[in-house]
N, C-alpha and C positions, 0 to 999 in steps of 0.2 A: 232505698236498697231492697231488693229482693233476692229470697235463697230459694233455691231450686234443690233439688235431690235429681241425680243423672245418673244414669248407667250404661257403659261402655259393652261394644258388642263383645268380650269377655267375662260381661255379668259382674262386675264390680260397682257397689253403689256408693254414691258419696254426695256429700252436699257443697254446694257452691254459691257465694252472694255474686250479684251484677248488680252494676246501680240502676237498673231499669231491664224488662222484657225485652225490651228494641236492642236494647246493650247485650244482653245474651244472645238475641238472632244475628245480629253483625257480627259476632266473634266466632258465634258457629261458625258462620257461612264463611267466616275469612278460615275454617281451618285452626283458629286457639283457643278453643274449650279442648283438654284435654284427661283424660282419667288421674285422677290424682293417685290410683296405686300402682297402675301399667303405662301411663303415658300414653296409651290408646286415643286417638284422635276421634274414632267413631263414637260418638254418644251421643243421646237420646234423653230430654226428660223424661223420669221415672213418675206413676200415679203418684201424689201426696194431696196430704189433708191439707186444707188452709191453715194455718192458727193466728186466729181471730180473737185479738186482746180487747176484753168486757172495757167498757168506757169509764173513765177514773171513779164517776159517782158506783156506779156496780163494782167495782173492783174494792174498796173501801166498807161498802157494805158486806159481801162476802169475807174477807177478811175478818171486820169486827163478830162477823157471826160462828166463824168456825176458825178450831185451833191451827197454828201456823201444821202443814205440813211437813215432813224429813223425808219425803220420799216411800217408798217401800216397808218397811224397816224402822227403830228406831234409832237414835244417834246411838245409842251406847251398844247396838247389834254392829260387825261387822257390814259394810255396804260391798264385800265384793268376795272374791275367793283368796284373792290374794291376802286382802283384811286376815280373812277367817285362819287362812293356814299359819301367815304371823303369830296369830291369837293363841292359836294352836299349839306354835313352836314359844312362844311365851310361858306357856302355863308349862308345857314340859319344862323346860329350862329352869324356874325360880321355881318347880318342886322337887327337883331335882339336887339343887344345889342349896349352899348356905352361904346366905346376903351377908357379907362382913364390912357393908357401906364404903363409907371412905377410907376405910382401911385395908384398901384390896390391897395393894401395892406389896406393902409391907406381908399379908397373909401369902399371898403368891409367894412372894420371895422367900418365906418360912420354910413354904413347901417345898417349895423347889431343893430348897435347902436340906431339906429332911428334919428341921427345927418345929415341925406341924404334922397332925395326921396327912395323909396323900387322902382330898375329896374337890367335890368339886365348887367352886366359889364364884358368887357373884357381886358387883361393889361398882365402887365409882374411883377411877384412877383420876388425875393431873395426865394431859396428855405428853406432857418431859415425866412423865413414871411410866407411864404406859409405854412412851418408845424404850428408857430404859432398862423395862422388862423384856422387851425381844430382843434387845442387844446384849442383855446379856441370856439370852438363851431362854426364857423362859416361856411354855409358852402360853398366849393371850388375846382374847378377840373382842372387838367392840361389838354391842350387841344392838339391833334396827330400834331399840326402843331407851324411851325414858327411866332413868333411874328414879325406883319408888321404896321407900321400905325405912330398914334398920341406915341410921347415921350419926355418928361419930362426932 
């Protein structure tokens, strides 16, 4: 197998496997290399580097000599922007509110109730407590991340 990086005479780059060179010039030339974001049939391979995998004895030695790499970054940094903005909307949120664990349900419905100060709460419902909080009116949203904290 080989991958190619091609680009469509609208300047969209992308990469694509053939199981051989010969396999890519026969499919040009029949017309079915096609752009994978515009369907454009004109395209061209684009410059690229080779990458050229170190032979297992070098690969093993570099390895045992230096720490595994994560990239960029380390694991416990955000790796994108998306990461980061979640992180972001995380930290506002849980300082914002107060974690009443597994006892959301019942806290919510307090509130709603007027039985609790009116603030804002965050917890871990049953998700038959969670629908029967929106049905009965109350309202409550699951949040993109892991429940961590105070528990009941």
């Amino acid at each position: 197998m080989i991958r190619y990086t091609l680009r469509c005479d609208r300047g969209h780059t992308f990469d694509s496997w053939f199981q051989s060179g010969d396999a890519f010039e026969k499919l040009h030339a029949a017309g079915m290399v096609s752009c994978a974001v515009c369907g454009c049939t004109d395209v061209q391979k684009a410059i690229m580097a080779p990458q050229v995998r170190p032979g297992r004895a070098a690969e093993a030695a570099t390895s045992a000599a230096q720490p595994a790499e994560t990239g960029d970054k380390p694991l416990s940094q955000p790796a994108s922007p998306a990461e980061q903005a979640l992180a972001e909307l995380r930290k506002r949120i849980e300082s914002a509110s107060e974690n009443v664990g597994k006892d959301f349900a019942n806290e919510a419905r307090r509130i709603h109730e007027g039985e609790a100060p009116k603030r804002s709460i965050i917890g871990e419902a049953a998700a038959e407590d969670a629908r029967s909080l929106v049905e009965d009116g109350i309202p409550v949203t699951p949040l993109p991340w892991a429940a961590r904290g105070k528990s009941n």
